[in-house]
N, C-alpha and C positions, 0 to 999 in steps of 0.2 A: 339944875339940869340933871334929868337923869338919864344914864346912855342906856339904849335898849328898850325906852319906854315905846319908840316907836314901831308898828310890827307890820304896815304896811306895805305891801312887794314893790318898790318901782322898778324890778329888772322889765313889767311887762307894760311900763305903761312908756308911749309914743312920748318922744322927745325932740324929734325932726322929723318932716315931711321925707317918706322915702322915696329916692331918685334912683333906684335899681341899682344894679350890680352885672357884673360881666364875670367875674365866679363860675367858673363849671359846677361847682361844689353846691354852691350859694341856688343855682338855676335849677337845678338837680333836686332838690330840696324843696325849692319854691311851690315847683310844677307839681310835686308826690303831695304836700301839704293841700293845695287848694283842689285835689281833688279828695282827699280826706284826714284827719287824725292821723298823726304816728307816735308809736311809742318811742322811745329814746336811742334803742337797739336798732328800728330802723333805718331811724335818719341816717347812724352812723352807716349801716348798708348802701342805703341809698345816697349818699353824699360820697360814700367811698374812704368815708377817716373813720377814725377812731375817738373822734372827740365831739362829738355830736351838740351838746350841753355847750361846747364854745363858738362853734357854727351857729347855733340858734342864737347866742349872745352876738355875735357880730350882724346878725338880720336885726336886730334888736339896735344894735347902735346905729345902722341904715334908716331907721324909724319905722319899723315894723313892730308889732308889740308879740308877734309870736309866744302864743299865752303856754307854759307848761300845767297843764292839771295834773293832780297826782291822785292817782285811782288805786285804792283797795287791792291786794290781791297774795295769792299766796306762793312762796318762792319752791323748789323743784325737792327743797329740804321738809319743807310742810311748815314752813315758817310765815306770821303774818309782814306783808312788807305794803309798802307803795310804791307805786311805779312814774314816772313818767309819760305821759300824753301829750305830744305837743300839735296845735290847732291853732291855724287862721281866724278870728273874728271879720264880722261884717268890713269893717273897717281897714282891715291889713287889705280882702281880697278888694274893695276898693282901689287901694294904694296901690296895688299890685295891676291892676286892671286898666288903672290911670297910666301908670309906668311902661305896661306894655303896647296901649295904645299912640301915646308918645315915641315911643322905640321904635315900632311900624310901623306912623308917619314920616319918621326922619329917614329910614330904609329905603321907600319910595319915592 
């Protein structure tokens, strides 16, 4: 067995059907995501913390796959870096779509 031979992400791949969340943090997030991309600095804005990166990991343990891409770019020193992206696929706004039509049935 060799450790490290495997290099595949599973932080984004879906592990449980997600059944939403009541999070102001978490909702906050959701809603900015399925209307587009945000970079990593965002979310923390728009979530209101400072740990953005564990916020996404906890939608992720919800069963969301909240994918982070990392995009090219260069930092404010003129240094090559990557950045952070993180997006909804087909699939999460599904999830999420499901979740909230469920939500506002029971509401009613």
């Amino acid at each position: 067995m060799t450790l490290g031979a495997d290099t595949q992400d599973f932080t984004s791949q879906r592990c449980v059907k997600f059944t939403g969340t009541d999070n102001p943090r978490h909702l906050r997030v959701i809603q900015a995501l399925m209307t587009s991309p945000r970079k990593r600095e965002e979310i923390d804005r728009i979530a209101g913390a400072s740990n953005g990166p564990e916020l996404m990991a906890e939608l992720r343990r919800r069963g969301l796959r909240a994918r982070c891409r990392r995009t090219p770019g260069i930092d404010r020193d003129g240094y090559p870096i990557k950045f952070g992206i993180y997006e909804f696929d087909d699939d999460d706004r599904r999830a999420i779509n499901a979740w909230l039509y469920k939500r506002n049935r029971k509401a009613n």
